[in-house]
C-alpha positions in Angstrom: 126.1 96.6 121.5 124.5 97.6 125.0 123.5 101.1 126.1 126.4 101.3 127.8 129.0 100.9 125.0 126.7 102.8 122.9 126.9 106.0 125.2 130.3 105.6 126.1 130.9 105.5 122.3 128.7 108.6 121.9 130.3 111.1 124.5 133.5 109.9 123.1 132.2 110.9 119.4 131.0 114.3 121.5 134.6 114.9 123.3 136.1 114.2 120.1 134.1 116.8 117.9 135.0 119.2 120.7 138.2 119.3 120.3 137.7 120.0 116.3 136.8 123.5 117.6 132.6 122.6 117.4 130.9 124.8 119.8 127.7 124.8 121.6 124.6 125.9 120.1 123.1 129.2 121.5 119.7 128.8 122.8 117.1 129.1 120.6 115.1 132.3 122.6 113.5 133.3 118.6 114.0 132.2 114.9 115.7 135.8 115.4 118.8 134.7 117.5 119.2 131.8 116.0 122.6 132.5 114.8 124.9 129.3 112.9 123.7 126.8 115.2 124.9 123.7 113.9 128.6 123.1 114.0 128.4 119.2 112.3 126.1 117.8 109.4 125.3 114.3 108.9 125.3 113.2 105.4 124.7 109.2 105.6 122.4 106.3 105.1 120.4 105.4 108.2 123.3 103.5 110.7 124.2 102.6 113.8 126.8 105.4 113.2 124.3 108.1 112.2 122.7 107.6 115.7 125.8 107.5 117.7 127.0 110.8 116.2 123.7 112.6 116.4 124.0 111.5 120.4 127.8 112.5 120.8 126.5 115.7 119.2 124.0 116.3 121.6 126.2 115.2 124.7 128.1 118.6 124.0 125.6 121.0 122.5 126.2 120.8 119.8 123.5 121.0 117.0 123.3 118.5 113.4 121.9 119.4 110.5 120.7 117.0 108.7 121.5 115.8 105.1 119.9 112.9 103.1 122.1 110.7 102.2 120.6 110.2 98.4 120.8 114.2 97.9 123.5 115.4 95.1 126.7 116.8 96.8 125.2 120.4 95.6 122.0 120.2 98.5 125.2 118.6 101.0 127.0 121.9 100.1 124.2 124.3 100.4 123.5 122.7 103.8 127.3 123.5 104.5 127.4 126.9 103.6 124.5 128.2 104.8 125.5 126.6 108.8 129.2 127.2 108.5 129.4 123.1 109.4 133.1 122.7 110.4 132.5 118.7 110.3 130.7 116.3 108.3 129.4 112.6 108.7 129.5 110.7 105.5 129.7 107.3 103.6 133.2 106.5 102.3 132.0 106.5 98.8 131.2 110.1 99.3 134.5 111.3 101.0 136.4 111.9 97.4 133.1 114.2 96.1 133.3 116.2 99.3 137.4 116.8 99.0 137.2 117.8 95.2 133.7 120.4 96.9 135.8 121.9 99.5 136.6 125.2 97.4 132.9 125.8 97.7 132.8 124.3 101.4 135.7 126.9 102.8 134.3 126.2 106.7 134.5 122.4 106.3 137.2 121.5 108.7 137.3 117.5 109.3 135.4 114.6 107.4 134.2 111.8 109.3 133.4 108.1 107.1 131.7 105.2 107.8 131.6 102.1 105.9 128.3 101.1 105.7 126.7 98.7 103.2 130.4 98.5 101.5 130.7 95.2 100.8 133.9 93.2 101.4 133.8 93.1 97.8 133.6 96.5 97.0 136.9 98.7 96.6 136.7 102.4 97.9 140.0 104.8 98.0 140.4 107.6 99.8 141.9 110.9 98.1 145.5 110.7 98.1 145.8 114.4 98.4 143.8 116.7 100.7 143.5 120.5 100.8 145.1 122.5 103.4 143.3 122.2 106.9 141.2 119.3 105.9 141.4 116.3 107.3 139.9 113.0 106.5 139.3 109.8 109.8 136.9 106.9 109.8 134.5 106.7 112.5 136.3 104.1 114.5 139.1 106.4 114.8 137.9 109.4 115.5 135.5 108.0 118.6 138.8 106.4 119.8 140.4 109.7 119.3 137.6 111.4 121.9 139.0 112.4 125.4 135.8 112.6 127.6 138.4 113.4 130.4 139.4 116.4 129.0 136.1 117.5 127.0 133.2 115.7 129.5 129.8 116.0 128.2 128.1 119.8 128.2 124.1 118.5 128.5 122.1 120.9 126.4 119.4 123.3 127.6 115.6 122.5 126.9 116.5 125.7 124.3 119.2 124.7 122.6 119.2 123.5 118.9 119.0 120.0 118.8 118.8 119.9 115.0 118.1 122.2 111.8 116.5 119.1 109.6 115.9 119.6 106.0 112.6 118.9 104.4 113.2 116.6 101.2 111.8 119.8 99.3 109.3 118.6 97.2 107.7 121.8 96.8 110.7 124.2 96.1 114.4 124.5 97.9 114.3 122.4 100.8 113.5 124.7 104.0 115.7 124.1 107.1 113.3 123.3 110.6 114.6 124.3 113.5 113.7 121.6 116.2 114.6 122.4 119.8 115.8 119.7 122.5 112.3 120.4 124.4 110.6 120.0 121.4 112.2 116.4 120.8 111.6 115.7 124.7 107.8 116.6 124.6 107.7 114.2 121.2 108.7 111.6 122.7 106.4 111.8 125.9 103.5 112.6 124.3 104.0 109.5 122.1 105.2 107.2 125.4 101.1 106.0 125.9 100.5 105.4 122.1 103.3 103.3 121.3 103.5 100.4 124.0 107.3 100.4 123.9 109.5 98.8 126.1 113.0 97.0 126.7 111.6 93.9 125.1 110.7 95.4 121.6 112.9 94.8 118.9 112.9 97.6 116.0 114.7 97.5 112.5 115.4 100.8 110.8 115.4 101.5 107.1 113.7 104.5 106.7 115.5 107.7 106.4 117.3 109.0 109.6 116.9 112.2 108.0 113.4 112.1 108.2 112.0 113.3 111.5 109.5 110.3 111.2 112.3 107.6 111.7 114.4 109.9 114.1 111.5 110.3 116.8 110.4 106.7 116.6 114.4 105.5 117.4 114.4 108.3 120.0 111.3 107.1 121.6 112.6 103.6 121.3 115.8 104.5 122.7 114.0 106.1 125.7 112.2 102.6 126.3 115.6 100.9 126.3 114.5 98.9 123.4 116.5 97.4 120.6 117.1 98.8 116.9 119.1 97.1 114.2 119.3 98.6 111.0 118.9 97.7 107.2 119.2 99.1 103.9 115.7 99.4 102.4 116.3 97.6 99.7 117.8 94.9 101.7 113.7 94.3 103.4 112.7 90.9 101.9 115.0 88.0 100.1 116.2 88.8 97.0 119.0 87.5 94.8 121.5 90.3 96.9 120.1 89.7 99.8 119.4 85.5 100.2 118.2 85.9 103.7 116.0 89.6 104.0 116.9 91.9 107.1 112.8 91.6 107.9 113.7 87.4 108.0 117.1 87.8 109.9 116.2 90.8 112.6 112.8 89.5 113.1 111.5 93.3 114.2 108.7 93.1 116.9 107.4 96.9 115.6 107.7 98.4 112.5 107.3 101.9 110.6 106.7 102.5 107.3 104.9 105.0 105.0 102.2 104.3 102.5 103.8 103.4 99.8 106.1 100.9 101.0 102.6 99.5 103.0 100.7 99.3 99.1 103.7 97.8 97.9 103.6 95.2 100.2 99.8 94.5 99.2 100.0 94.6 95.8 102.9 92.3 95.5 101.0 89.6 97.8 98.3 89.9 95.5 100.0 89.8 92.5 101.7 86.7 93.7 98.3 84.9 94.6 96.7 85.6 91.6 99.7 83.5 89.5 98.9 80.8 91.6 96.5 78.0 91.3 92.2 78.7 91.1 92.3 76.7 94.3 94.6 78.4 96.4 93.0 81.7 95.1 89.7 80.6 96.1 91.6 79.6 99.4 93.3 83.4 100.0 90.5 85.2 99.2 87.9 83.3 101.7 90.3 83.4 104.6 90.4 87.0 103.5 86.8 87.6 103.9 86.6 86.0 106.7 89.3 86.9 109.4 88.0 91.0 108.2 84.9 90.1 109.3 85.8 88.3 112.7 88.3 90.9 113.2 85.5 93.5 113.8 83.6 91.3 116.2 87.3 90.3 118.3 86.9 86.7 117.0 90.2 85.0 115.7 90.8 82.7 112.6 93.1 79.7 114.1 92.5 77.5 110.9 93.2 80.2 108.5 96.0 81.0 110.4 98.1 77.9 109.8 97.2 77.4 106.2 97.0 81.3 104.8 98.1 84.3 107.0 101.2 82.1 108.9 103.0 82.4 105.0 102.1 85.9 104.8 103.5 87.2 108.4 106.8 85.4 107.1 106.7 88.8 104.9 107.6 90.7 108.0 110.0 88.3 109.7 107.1 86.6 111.6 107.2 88.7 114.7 105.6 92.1 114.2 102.9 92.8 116.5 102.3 96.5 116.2 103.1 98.4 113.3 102.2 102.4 112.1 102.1 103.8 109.1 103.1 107.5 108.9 104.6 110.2 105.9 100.7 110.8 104.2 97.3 109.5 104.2 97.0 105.6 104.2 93.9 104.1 101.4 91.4 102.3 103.6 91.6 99.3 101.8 95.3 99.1 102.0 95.3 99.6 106.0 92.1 96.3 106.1 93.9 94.0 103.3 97.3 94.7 105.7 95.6 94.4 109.2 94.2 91.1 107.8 97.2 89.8 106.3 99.5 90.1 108.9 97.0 90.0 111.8 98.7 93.0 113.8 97.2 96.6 114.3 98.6 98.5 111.7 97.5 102.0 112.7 98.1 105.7 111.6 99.7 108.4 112.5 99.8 112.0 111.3 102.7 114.7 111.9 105.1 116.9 110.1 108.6 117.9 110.9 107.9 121.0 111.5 105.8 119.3 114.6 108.4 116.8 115.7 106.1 113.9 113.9 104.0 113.1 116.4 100.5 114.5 116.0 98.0 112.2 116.4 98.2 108.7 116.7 95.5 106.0 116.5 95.0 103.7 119.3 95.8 99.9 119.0 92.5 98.8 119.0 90.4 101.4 116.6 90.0 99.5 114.3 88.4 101.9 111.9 90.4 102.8 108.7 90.7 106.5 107.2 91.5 108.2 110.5 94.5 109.4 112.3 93.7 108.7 115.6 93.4 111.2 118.3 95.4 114.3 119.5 99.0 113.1 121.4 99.0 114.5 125.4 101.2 117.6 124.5 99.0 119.1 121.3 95.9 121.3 121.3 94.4 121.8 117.8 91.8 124.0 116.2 90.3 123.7 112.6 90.2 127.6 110.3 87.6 127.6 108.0 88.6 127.3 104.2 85.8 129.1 102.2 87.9 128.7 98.7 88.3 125.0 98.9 85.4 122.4 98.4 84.6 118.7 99.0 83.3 116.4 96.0 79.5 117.8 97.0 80.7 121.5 96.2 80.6 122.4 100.2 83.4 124.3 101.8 84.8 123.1 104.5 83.9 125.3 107.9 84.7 124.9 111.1 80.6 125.4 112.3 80.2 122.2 110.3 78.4 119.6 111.9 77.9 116.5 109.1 80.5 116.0 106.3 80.3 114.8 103.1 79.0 111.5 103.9 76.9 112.1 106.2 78.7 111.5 109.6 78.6 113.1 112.6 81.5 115.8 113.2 82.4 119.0 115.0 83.7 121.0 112.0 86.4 121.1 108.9 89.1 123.1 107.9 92.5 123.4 107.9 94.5 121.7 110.8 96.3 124.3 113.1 98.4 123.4 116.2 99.9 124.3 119.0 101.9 122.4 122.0 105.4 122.0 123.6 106.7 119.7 120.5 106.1 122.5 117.5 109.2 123.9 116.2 110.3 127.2 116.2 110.9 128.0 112.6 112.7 128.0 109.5 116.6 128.3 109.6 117.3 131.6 107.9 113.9 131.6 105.7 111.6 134.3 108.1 109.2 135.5 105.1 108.5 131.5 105.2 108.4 131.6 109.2 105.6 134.3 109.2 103.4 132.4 106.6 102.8 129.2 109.1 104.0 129.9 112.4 101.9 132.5 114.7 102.4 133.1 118.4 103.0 129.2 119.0 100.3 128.4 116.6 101.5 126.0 113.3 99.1 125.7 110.5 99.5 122.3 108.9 98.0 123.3 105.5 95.7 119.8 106.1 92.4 120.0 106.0 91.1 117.6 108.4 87.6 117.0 110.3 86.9 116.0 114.0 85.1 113.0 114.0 82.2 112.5 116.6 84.3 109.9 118.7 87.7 112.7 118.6 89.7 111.1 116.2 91.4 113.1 113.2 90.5 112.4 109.8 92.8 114.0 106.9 90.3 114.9 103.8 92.1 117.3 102.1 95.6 119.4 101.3 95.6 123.3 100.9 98.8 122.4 99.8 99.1 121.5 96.3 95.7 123.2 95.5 95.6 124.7 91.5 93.5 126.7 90.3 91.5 125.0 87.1 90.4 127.8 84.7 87.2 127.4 86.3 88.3 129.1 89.0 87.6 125.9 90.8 90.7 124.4 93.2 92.0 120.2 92.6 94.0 118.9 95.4 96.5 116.9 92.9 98.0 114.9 96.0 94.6 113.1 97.2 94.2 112.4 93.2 97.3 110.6 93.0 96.5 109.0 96.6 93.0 107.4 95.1 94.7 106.7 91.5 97.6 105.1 92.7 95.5 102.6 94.8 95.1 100.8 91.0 96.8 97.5 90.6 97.6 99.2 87.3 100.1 101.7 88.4 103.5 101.2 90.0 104.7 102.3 93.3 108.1 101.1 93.3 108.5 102.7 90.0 107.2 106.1 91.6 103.9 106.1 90.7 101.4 108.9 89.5 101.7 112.1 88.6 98.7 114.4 88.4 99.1 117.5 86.9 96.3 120.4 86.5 97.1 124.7 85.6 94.6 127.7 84.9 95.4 127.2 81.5 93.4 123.8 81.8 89.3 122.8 82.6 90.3 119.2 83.6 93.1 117.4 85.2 95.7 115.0 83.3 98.1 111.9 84.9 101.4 110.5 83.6 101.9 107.3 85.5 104.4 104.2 85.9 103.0 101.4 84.4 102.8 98.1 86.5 103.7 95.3 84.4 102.3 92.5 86.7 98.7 93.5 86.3 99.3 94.5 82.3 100.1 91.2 81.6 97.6 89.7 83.7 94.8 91.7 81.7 96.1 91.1 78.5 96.9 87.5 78.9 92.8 87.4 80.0 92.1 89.4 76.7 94.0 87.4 74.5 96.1 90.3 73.4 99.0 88.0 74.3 99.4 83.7 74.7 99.7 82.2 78.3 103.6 81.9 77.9 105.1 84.9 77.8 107.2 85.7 74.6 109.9 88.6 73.2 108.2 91.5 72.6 105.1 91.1 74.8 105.8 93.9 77.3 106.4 96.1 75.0 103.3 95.1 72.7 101.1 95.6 76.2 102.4 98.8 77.3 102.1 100.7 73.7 98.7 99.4 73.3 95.5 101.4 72.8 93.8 98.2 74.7 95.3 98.6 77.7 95.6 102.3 77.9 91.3 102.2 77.7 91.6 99.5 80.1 93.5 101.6 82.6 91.3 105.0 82.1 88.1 103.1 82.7 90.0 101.7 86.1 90.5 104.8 87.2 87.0 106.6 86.3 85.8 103.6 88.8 88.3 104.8 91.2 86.9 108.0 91.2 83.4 106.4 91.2 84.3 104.4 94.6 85.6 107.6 96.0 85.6 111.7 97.5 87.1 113.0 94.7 85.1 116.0 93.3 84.3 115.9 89.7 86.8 118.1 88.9 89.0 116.0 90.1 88.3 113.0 87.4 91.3 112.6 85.1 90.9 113.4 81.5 94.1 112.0 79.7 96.4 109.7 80.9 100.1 108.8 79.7 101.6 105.2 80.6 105.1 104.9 81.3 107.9 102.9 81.7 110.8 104.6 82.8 111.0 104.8 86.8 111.3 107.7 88.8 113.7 108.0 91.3 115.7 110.4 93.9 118.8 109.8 91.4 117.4 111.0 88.3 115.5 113.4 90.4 112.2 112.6 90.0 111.5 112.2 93.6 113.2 113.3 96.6 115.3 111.8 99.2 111.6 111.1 100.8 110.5 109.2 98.0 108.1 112.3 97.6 107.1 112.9 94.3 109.1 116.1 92.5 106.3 117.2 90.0 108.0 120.2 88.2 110.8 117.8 87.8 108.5 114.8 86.1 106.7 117.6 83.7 110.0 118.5 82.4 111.8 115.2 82.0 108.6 114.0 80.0 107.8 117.1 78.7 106.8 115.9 74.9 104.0 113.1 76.5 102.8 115.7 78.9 102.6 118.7 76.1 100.8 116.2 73.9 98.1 114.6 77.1 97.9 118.2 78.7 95.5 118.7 75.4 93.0 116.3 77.0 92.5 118.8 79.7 91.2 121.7 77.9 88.1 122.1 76.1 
């Protein structure tokens, strides 16, 4: 489809929803007047439709709130109720859940389906019978419906609610952000010098549209006049679904994605070389070394090229040349092995959704690892002192600082704090949780981060996510699952690790998803099990007492090799097997880790570890 078609598509979606009864948002003066500023939710997988609506939307006013599509059809209802949405966006699949919800939904006027990923395979019915005042219309036919004639676009003030978009809520209910159109305008201009984006890149997107990290990049794409496609996550790489992967067929010029699907990546390309031959190991591993080393003197590896890294930029679709990695801290050795790999600048970026994602962004060519790059044209930053939290050498981190822990030159620590025309106003309808963060313009991030002596930002810490050990002593449990999980022995796709600590406890414990791949590995090398793989292996492995000693003495090197405090080495550990997901609830639509949730679905192995933790 071209722009055109697309926006005449859009302020037909727009005109249409207008004549459903949707009204304009009110500007957004305070977090005081906002007042039911969303008319429409959109409850749907990442599509072409999802885009088009959000911009019909917008075309007349009218503010979205945001859903995510792998949220139960409770959180779709909450998000209802509390915005008195009078339409919805959905997936066919979903359309009979929502009919047998409306007694709980009373303001839900008009249901709007798409069809994506249904296969022509796959058999979906519509409710043969819907309650009074509800009606039910695909997408197709309700943009056709759209008189833009009769209902012509309404363009938005700078004030106006664009969106209210729901954090995945991995640390309680899921709080509703209140982003302003300004706030999405200044976003993307800030961002327009750091992303070298124009009409000729070509973006796929997979990532959650609900997210305000994959929203801002498509808007800042769209504002280039660049072209997206889009692609069910799981539909990245070949597999026996998908013969021909969406990364293969699209062939995507720039790409997003956040650390986890980045170590994924890694570990499975090393997996996969180390079942192969001594020789092409031995092959690998010294084109390795050497393109990181004539990477940081600008030198190039042609030779390499054509025998190694050629096979391994076919991972991507063979056309990405700039790529950023976003949603949480990236592990050093992740972004090198990655930049190597697929010879691109894979680079950071640091934001929130309460800041319209864009922070900071590193430069193309910085070419160092463990930073976020430097401050985007539209934010100023400060750093408040934490006295109560320390770094691995016992310091705490202050803002007269002038050397971290390492040694480097910096000009101070503490916790992030921000201010600029892309910050948010608030929380939808949560003011007690306004007050805590948000202070005349000022956001605090509840990062703790350093400025480096050449302005970049460097993430070394989280107030959030801080317990208290008995000691009195604080952990920050999210950069010890960030340094654990970096072991070939734990499984991101699976969901990970979980670390856990309490002030009932002196030392901190971890359940964890076992990564088979490595496991077998190890204990073919050990002799625990023959070269050829027989029944009952896996589960021999996994139960063993071997490999479970195996895996702690990984991770005490792990914590060896890295900032993490004593405190923060783990003192029991429980393997696993059974994946964590958004659908049994172990993670959230963000693939964020939902730790109260973990701790009670595996409440007998953590009961029985949690002893390792208390002397």
């Amino acid at each position: 489809m071209t722009y055109s078609e697309v926006g005449e598509k859009a302020f037909k979606f727009g005109a249409a929803l207008a004549a459903t009864g949707c009204v304009a948002s009110d500007p957004v003066a305070t977090l005081d007047k906002v007042k039911k500023p969303c008319r429409i939710a959109i409850f749907e997988n990442t599509c072409m439709e999802w885009t088009m609506a959000a911009i019909g939307a917008f075309s007349q006013s009218i503010g979205v709130a945001t859903v995510y599509a792998t949220l139960g059809i409770d959180s779709v209802g909450e998000a209802v109720v509390e915005n008195s949405i009078t339409a919805i966006v959905c997936n066919k699949v979903n359309v009979q859940y929502l009919v047998d919800n409306k007694k709980n939904t009373p303001s839900l006027k008009t249901i709007i389906y798409t069809s994506d990923l249904i296969g022509k395979d796959m058999k979906v019915d519509l409710p043969k019978k819907l309650p009074r005042g509800l009606t039910v219309i695909s997408f197709e036919d309700f943009v056709e419906s759209g008189d833009t004639k009769k209902y012509p676009p309404v363009p938005p003030t700078p004030e106006s609610a664009a969106v209210i978009m729901y954090t995945s809520g991995s640390t309680g209910k899921p709080k509703g952000v209140v982003v302003k159109h300004n706030s999405i305008v200044a976003g993307i201009a800030a961002a327009e010098d750091k992303l070298n984006l124009d009409e000729n890149v070509k973006y796929l997107g997979y990532l959650p549209a609900a997210h305000i990290f994959e929203l801002m990049y498509e808007f800042c794409c769209l504002a280039a006049g660049a072209s997206i496609s889009y692609a069910d996550p799981k539909s990245l790489t070949a597999t026996g679904s998908y013969p021909a992967g969406a990364l293969e067929v699209y062939s995507p010029t720039h790409m997003v994605a956040v650390p986890k699907i980045w170590d994924t990546i890694k570990k499975a390309i090393v997996n996969k070389v180390a079942a192969s031959s001594p020789v092409a190991q031995a092959l690998v591993n010294t084109a390795l070394m050497w393109k990181a080393f004539a990477m940081t003197i600008g030198l190039d590896t042609p030779l390499f090229n054509a025998l190694v890294f050629k096979k391994f930029k076919k991972v991507l679709g063979g056309n990405v040349q700039h790529a950023i990695s976003g949603g949480g801290p990236l592990n050093s050795d992740v972004q090198t092995f990655c930049r190597v790999a697929f010879g691109l600048p894979l680079v950071q970026g640091y934001g929130l959704t309460e800041t319209c994602a864009g922070l900071t962004i590193q430069d193309s060519d910085d070419m160092k690892t463990g930073v976020q790059g430097t401050l985007v044209s539209c934010v100023e930053a400060r750093l408040d002192s934490c006295p109560e939290i320390c770094d691995k050498a016992g310091l705490a981190y202050l803002n007269t600082d002038r050397k971290d822990v390492e040694g480097n030159d910096i000009w101070g620590r503490g916790e992030i704090v921000v201010k600029g025309a892309n910050i948010t106003t608030g929380y939808y309808m949560m003011p007690d949780k306004t007050t805590e963060v948000y202070n005349d313009g000022w956001f605090a991030t509840g990062d703790i981060g350093q400025f480096m002596s050449d302005g970049t930002i460097r993430i070394v810490d989280r107030k959030k996510n801080l317990v208290k050990l008995k000691s009195g002593e604080y952990v920050a449990l999210e950069k010890m699952e960030m340094i654990y999980g970096n072991s070939d022995f734990v499984d991101a796709v699976a969901g990970g690790i979980c670390c856990y600590g309490d002030g009932d406890m002196d030392r901190c414990v971890a359940l964890f998803q076992i990564a088979k791949p490595a496991s077998m590995k190890w204990a073919k090398a050990t002799g625990m099990i023959g070269e050829e793989e027989k029944e009952g292996d896996w589960e021999k492995v996994k139960t063993s007492k071997e490999l479970h000693d195996h895996v702690m003495k990984c991770f005490r090197k792990e914590h060896a090799s890295s900032e993490l405090s004593p405190l923060e080495k783990l003192n029991g550990i429980v393997l696993l097997d059974d994946p964590w997901t958004p659908e049994n609830g172990c993670l959230t639509a963000a693939n964020k880790l939902q730790r109260r949730k973990v701790i009670e679905d595996f409440a007998k192995e953590f009961e029985e570890v949690k002893k390792k933790g208390i002397f």
